[in-house]
ZALUM-745196 format. One record per residue: residue in three letters; x, y, z of N, C-alpha, C, O in turn. Coordinates in steps of 0.02 Angstrom, whole numbers, plus 50000, padded with zeros to 5 digits. Atoms other than C-alpha are relative to their C-alpha. Layout:
alaXYZXYZXYZXYZ
...
***
This chain:
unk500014997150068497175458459330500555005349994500575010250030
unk499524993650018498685468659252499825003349933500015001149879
unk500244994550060497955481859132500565003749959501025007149983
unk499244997650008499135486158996499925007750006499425009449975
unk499934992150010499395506359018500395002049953500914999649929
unk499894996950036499405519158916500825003449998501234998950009
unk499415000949971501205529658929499855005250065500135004550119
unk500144995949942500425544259037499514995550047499434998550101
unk500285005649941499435530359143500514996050030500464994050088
unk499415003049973501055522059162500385005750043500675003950094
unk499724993949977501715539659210499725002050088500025002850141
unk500334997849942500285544059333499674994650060499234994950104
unk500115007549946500235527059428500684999350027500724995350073
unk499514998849929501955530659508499895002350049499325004750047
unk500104998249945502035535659670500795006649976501325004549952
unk499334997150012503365551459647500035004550076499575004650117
unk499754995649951504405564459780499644994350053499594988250047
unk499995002049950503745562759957499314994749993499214991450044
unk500535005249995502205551659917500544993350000500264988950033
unk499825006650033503325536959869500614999450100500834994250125
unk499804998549938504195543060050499434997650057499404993350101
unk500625003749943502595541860137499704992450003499534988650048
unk500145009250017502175524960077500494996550070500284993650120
unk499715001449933503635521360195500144999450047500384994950081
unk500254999649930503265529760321499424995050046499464992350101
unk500715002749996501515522260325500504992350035500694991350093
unk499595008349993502485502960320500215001150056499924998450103
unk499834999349922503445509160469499874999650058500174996750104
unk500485001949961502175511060563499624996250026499514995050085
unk500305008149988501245496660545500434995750029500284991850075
unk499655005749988502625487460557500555001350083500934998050117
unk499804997749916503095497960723499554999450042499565003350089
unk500604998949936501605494360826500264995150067500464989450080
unk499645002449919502055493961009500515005150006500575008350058
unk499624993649967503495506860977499755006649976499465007849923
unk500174991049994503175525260992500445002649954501045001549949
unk499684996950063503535534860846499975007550028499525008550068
unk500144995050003503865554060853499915002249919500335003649877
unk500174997150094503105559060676500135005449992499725009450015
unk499854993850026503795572660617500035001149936500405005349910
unk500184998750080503185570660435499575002449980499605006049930
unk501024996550039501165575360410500175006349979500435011150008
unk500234992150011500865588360310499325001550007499115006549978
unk500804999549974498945586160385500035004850056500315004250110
unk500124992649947498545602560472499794996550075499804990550090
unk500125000449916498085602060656499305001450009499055006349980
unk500684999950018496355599760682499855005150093499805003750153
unk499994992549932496215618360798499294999350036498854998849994
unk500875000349987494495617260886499675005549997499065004549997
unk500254995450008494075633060872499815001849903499285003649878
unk500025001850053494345631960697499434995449965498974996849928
unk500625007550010493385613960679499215003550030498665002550004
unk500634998749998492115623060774499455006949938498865007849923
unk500214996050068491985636960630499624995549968499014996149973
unk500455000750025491495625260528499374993250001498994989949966
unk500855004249967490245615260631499435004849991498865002949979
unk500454997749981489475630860647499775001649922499175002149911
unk500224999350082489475633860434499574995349978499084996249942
unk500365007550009488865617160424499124999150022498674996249991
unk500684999849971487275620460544499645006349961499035006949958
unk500514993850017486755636260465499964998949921499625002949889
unk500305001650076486755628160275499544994250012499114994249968
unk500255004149999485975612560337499145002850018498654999849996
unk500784997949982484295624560422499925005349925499365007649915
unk500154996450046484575634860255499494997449931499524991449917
unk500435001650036483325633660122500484998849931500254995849882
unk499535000350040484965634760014500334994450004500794993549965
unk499625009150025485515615260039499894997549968500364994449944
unk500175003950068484525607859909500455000849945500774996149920
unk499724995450037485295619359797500744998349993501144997449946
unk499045002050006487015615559845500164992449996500674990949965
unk499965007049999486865596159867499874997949934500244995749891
unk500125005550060485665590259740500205002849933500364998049899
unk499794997050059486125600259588500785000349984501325000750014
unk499174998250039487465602059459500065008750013499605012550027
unk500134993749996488125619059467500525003449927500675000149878
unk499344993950047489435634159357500724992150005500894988750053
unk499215001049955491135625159342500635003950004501225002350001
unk499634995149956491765640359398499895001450057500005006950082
unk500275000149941491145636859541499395002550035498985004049992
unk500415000549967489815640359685499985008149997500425011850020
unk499964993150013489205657359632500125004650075500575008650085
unk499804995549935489005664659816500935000750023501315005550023
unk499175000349990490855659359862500505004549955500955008249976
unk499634995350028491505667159709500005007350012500445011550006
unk500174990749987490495684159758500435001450065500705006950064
unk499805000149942491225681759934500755001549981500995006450010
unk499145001650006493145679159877500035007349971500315011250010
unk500164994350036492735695559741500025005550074500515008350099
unk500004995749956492075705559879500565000950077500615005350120
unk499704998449933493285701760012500755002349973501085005250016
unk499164998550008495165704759919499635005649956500135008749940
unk500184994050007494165719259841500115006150064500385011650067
unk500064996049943493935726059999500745000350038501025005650054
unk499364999849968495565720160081500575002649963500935006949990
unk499414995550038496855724759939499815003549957500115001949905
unk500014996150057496085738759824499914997249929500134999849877
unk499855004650082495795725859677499215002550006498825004150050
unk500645001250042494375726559569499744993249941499704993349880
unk500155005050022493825708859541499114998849991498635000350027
unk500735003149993492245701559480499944992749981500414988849987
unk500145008149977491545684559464500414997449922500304991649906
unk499745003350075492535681659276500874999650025501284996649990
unk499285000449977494295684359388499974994450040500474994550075
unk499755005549951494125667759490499664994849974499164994949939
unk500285007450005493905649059484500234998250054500725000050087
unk499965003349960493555637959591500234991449983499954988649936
unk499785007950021494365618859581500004995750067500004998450122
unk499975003149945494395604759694500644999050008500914994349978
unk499465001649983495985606959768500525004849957500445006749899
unk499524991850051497535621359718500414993449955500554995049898
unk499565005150041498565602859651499615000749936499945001949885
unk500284999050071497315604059513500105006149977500445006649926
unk499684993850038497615619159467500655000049954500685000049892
unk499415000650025499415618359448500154991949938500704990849913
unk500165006050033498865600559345499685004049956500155006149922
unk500234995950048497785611259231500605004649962500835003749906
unk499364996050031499175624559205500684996649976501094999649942
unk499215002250022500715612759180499784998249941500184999149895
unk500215004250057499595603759048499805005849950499935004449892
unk500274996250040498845619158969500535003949965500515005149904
unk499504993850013500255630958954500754995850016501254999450019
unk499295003749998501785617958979499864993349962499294991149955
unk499885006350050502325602058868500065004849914500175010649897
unk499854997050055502315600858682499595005249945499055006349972
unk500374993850047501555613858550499494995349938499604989749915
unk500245003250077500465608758402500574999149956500644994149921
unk499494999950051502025613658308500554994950020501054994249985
unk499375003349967503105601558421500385003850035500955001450038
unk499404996049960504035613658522499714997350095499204996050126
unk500195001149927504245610558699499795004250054500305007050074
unk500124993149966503575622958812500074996650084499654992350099
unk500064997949966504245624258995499494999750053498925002050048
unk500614998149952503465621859161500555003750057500885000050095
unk499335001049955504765633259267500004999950074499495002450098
unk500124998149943505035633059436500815004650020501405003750004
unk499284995950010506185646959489500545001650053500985005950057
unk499724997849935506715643259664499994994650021499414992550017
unk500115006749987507065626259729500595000050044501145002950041
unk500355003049992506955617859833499295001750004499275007350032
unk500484999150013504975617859806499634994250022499754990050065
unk500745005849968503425607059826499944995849959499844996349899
unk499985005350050503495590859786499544998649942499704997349884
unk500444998850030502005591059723500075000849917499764996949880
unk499904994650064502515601359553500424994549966500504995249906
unk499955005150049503315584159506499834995549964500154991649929
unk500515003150026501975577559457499595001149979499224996549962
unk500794994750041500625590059383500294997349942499804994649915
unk500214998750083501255587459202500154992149965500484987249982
unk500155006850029500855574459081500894998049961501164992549952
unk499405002850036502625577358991500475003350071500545009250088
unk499444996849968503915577959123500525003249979500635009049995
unk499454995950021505315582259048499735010149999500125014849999
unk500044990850027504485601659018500065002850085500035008950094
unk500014995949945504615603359222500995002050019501484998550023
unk498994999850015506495612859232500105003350054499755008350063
unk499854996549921507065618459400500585004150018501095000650012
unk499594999050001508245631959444500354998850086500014997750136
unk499795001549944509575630059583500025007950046499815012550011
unk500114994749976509655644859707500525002550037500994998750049
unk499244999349985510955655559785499675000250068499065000750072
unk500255000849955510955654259981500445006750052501035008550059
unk499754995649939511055667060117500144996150068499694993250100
unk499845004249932512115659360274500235003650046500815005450035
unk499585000949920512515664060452500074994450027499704989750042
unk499675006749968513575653360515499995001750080499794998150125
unk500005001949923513875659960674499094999850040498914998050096
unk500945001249951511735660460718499544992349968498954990649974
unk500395004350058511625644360585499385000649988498954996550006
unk500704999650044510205650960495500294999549943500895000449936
unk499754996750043510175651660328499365003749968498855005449999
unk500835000950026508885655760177500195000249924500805000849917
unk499985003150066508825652659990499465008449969498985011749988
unk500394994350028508395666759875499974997949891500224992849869
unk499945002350035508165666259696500565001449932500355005049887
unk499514998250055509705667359569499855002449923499814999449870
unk500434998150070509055679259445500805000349961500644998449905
unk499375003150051511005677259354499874995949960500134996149904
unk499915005950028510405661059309499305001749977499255001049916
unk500774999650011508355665159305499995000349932500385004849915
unk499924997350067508085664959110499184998649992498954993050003
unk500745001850040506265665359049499895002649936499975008649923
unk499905000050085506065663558859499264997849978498784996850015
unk500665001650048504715659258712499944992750017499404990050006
unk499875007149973505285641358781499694999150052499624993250071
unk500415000449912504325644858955499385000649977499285005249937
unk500565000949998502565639958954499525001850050498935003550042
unk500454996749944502055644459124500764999650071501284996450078
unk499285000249938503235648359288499395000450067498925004350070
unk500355000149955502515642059463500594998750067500974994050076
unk499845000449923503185645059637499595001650065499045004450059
unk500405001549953502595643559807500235004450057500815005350074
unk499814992149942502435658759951499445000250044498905001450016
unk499185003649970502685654560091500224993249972499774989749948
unk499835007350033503725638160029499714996650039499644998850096
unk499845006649973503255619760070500534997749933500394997449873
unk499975002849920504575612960123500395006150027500715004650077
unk499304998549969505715626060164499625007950059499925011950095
unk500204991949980504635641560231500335005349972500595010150000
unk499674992150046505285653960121499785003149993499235000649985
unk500524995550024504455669460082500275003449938500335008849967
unk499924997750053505005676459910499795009450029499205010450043
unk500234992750011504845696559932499615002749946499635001049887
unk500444994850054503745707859845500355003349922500125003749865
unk499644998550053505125714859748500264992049958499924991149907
unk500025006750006505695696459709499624996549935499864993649886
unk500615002350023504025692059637499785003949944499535002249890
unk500254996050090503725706259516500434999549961500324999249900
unk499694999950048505305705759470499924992149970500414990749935
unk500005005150040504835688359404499464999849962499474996549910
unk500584999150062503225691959322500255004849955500015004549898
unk499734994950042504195706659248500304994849933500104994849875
unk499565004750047505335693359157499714998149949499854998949889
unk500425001650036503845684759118499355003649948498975001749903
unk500724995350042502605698259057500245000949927499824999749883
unk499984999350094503335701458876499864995749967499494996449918
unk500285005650026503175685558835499294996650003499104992549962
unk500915000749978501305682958898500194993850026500024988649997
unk499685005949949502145670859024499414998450064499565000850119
unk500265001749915500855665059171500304996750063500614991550074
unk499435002249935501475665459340499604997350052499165000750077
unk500565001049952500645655259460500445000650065501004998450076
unk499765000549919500795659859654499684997550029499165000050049
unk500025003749948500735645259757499685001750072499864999250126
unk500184998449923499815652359899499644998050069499395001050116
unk500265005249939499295638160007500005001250061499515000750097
unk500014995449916499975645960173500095006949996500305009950045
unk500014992549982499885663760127499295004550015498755001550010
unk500414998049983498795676560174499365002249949499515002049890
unk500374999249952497255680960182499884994850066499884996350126
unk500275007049994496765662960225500494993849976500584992149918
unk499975001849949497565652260309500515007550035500295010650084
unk499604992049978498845668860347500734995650027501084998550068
unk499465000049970500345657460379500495001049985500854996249973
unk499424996049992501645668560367500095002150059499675003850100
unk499854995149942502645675160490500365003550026500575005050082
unk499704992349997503395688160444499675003849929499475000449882
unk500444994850053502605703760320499954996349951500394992349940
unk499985003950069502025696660161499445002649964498895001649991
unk500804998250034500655704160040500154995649899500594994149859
unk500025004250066500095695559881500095004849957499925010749965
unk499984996650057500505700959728499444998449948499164992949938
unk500555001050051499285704659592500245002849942500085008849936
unk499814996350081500075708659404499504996349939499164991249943
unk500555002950062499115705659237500054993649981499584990449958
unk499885007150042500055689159189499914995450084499844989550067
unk499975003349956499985681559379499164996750009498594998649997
unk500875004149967498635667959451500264998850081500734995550104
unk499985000249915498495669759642499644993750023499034993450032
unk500395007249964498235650759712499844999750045500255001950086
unk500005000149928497495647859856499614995150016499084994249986
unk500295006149976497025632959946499565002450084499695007250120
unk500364998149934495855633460101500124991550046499824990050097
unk499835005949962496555615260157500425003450076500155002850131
unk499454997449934497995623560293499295004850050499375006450109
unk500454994249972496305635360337499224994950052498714996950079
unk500535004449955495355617760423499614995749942499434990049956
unk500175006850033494655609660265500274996749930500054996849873
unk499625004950043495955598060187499324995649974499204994449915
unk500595007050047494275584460169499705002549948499554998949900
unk500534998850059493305595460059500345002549924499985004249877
unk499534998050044494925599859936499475007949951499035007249908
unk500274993550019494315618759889500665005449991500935008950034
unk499394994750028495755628759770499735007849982499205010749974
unk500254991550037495605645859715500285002549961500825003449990
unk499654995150039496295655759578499625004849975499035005149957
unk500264995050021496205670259534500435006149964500975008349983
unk499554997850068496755680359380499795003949942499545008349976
unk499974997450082496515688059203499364995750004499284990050026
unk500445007350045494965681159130500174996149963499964990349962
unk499885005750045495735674559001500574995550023500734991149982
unk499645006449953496845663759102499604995750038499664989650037
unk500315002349968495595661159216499514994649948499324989749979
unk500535002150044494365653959054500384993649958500124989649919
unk499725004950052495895643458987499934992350067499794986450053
unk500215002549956495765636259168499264994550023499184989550058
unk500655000849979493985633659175499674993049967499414988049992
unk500125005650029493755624159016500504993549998500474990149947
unk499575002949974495035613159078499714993050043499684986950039
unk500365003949936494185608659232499324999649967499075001950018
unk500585002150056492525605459113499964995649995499544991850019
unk500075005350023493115593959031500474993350062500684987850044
unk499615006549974494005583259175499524998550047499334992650054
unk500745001749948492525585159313499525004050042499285004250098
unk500614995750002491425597859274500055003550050500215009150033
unk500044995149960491355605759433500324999450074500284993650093
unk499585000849927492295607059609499264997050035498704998150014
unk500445003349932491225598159750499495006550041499785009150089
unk500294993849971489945612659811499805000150073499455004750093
unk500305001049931489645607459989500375004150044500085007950083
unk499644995149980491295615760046500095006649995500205011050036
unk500094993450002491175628759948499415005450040499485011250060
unk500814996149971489265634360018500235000150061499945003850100
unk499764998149903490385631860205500405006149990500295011050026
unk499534993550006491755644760138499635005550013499625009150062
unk500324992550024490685657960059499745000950088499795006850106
unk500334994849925489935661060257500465000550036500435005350075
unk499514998449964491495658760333500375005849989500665008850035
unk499454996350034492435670760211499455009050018499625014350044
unk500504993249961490725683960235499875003250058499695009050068
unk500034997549941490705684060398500685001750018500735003850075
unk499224998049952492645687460434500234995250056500824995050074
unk499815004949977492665674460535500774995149990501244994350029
unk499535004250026493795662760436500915006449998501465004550017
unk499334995250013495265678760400500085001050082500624999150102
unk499835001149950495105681060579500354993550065500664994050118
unk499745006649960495515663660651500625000149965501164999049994
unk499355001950006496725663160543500765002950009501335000550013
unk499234994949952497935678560601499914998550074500464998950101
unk499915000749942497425674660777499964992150030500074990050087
unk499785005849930497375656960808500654994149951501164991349973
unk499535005050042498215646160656500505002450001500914998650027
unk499394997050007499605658060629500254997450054500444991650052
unk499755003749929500155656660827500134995350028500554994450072
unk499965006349986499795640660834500854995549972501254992150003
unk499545002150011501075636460717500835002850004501354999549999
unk499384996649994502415650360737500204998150080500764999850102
unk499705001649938502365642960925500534995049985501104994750009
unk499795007050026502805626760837500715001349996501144999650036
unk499324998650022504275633560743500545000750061500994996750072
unk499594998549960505075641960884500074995650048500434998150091
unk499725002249952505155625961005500374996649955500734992349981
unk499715004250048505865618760843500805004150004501275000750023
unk499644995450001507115633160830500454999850073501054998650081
unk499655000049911507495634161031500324996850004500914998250004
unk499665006949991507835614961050500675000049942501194997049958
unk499464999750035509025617560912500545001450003501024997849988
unk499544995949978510005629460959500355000350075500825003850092
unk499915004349941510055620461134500424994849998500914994750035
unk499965004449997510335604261078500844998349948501384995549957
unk499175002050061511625604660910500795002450041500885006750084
unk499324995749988513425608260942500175005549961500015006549902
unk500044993850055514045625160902500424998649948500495003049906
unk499385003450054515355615860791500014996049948500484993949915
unk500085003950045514455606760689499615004749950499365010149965
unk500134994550051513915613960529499264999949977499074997349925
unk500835002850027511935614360524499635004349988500025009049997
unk500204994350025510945626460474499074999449968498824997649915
unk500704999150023508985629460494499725006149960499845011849980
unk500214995350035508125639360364499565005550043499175003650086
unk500414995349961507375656860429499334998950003499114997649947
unk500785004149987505465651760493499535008749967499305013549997
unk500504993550020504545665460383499194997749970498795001349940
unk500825003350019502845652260355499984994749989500524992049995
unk500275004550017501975637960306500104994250101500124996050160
unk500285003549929501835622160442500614994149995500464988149999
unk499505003050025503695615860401500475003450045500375009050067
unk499104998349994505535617760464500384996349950500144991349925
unk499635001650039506915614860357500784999450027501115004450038
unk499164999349982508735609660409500314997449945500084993849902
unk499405000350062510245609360299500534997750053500725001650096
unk499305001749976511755597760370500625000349967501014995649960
unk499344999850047513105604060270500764993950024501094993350075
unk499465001449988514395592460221499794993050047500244991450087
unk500375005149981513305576960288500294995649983500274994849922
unk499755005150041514255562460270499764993349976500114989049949
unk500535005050023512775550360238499465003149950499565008849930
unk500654996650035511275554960141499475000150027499284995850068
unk500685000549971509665560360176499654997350016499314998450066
unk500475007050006508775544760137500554996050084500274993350131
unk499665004349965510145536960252500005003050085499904999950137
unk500274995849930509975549360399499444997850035499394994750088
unk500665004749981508145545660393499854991650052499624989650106
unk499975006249958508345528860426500194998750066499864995050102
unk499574997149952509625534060565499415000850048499254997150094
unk500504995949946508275543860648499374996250023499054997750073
unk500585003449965506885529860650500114995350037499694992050067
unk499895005049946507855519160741500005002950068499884999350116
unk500254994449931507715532860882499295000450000499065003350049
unk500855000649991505835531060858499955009349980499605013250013
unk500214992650025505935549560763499844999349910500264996749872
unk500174999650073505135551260583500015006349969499505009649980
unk500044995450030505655565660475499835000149911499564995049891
unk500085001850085505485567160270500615001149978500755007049985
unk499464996650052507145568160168499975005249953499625004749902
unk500034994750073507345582560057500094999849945499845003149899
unk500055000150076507815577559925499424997549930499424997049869
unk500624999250042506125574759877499745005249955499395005349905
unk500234993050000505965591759873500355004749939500455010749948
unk499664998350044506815595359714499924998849932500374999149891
unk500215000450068505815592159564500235004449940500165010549949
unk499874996650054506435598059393500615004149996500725008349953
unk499374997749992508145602259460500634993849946500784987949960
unk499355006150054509545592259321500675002150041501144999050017
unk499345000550016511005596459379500064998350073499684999050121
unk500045003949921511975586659522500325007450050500745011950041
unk499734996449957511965595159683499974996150063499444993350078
unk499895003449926512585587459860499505004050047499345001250100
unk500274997149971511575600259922499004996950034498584997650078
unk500655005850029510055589259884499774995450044499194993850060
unk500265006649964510425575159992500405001650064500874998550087
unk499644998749936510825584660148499555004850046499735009050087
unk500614993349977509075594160197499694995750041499974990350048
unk500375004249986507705587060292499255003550039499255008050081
unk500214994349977506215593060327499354996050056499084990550063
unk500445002549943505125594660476499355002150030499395008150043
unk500605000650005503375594160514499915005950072500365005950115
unk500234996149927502625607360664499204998550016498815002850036
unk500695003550005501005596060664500054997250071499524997150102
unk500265003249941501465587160831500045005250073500215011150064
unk499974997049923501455594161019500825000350013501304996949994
unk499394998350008502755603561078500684996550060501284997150073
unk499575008449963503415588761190500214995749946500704992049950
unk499745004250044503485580561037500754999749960501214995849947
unk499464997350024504535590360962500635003550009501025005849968
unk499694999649941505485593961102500584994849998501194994649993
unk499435009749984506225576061120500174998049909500694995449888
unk499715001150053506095574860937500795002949970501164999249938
unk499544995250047507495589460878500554996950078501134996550055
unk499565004449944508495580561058500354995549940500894996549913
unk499685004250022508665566160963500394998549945500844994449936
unk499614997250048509075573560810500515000449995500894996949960
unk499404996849975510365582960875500704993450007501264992749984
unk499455005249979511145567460949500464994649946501044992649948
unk499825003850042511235557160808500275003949951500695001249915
unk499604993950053511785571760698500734998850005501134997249961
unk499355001549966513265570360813500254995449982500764995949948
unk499785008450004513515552160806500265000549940500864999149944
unk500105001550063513435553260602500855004749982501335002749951
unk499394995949999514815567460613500504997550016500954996649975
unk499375001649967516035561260742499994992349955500444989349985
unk499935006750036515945544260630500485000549962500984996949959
unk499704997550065516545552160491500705002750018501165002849977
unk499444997149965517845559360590500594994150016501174993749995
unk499755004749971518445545660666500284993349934500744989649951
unk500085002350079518455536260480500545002649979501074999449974
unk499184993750031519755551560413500544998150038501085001050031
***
């Protein structure tokens, strides 16, 4: 049966960015059985045992609680699982000086909905027809954000200016407030801290100065905070959240051990938070409460903020740095490559300046070495204007063992080479 679709059913039955990537990956695989792949694509967290055993142990103490009925068989708020919200209230009360109560947060299944609520609520067209803006103000960004809104065209991406050492090839991407413009035309502005894919951390100053932009206009700023702190805490280097009147603080508890139970957070203005709410109402009533009733004891007891500065963080900043080492081992100092500074999330990012293939074409390159990375140029939603810069990134996963990734950024290296001296040899 082919069902005719609507034009946003036709829209939201693509596969877009790195999903339509993974699809391929997936095929690869299958169609590689017998050879050994080094995957260096998942963005599926690392299943920590200490972690997993957190919430075995959340799990046993709601299941002898007289409070499971309660959370299973019933409908509940769809602002979520009232304890959890008191829990989230009382703990960034306590940790940053805020004064939140249970009308500053929602709960959603999953932070993607969120940013799906907000592109739709506060981005596309007006009653009056005007187009309103979904911006993103620093890109490369999360693929993701190419796909929250029903009218694409309103997602507009700016390009970014880049900080390079050449002689330590790092670099890092900051955001070009020259170009930054936010107008009566911007509907909502969302970026992500720390980045997926690039680990970026946006500064404090950075960040207000972009709600600043946005505050006259009653602009909402959503921060992306999937790997920032409290929960999961992966940053790794200083980072504190910002809290201004027009901002919504996202936060996912997937990077924090439960991707299965998709549990978002925002938290904000009431009346952002309420444009939010009835949102998620009317699409499915209420987030999933089973996870939430595991949070709220994880988040009360300290438990959960603790694992996550002492074992997730480490876990993955070990990651980075054999990613980083082997690099700086393996590349030549003569070739022009350049990993982004590792300040968070569960990503590396390289930039081959001056690549004389493309990303997509690299890729390929690299799975014939039995290595799987993602192209970047996924990673670039709502950017119009052409940049080479685009199809010369690639980014890399710190999900496998550090043998993996060991022999992986080896082979990299080698074929990096190969792809170079080609080109050379070509001229």
């Amino acid at each position: 049966m082919e069902p005719a679709l609507t034009q946003f059913g036709t829209q939201m039955s693509n596969l877009t960015g790195v999903r339509a990537i993974m699809k391929d990956i997936i095929e690869t695989l299958r169609a590689g059985q017998g050879q050994e792949f080094i995957n260096l694509s998942a963005g599926n967290p690392v299943i920590l045992p200490e972690v997993e055993q957190l919430w075995r142990d959340c799990t046993a103490d709601l299941l002898a609680s007289p409070e499971y009925g309660e959370v299973v068989c019933r409908y509940g708020s769809s602002q979520g699982y009232q304890p959890l919200v008191e829990a989230i209230a009382n703990d960034f009360n306590q940790r940053y000086g805020l004064n939140l109560s249970d009308r500053n947060i929602l709960i959603t299944p999953g932070s993607q909905s969120i940013y799906f609520y907000a592109a739709n609520a506060f981005g596309g067209y007006t009653t009056n027809g005007e187009l309103k803006q979904v911006v993103l103000p620093l890109s490369p960004e999360y693929t993701g954000y190419g796909g929250v809104s029903l009218t694409p065209e309103a997602v507009f991406a700016y390009k970014p200016t880049l900080e390079i050492d050449e002689k330590a090839h790092r670099f890092k991407y900051r955001p070009d407030f020259s170009q930054l413009t936010i107008t009566e035309d911007t509907g909502c502005v969302i970026f992500s801290r720390p980045c997926n894919p690039t680990g970026n951390v946006l500064t404090d100053e950075e960040v207000k100065k972009i709600a600043a932009l946005a505050a006259p206009l009653n602009v909402p700023v959503l921060i992306d905070s999937a790997y920032a702190p409290p929960f999961p805490a992966l940053n790794f280097t200083e980072m504190m959240p910002v809290f201004e009147e027009n901002t919504l603080h996202c936060m996912s508890l997937s990077k924090a051990g439960l991707p299965g139970e998709r549990i978002g957070i925002a938290i904000g203005e009431p009346e952002l938070i309420g444009v939010l709410e009835s949102f998620q109402t009317n699409m499915c009533i209420h987030s999933p409460r089973y996870g939430q009733a595991l949070a709220a004891r994880a988040i009360n007891s300290g438990a959960l903020a603790n694992l996550a500065t002492n074992v997730i963080r480490p876990h993955y900043h070990k990651k980075f740095d054999v990613v980083e080492n082997t690099l700086d081992q393996a590349m030549p100092k003569d070739m022009p490559w350049f990993l982004h500074r590792g300040e968070g999330a569960i990503f590396a990012w390289l930039w081959l300046r001056d690549l004389p293939i493309t990303d997509w074409e690299f890729y390929q390159e690299l799975k014939q070495v039995g290595v799987i990375v993602v192209p970047g140029s996924s990673f670039f939603p709502g950017l119009r204007e052409e940049w080479t810069h685009k199809q010369e990134c690639l980014r890399i996963s710190l999900t496998a063992s550090d043998e993996e990734i060991e022999i992986g950024m080896k082979r990299l290296a080698k074929v990096a080479q190969q792809v170079y001296q080609r080109s050379a040899v070509v001229v």
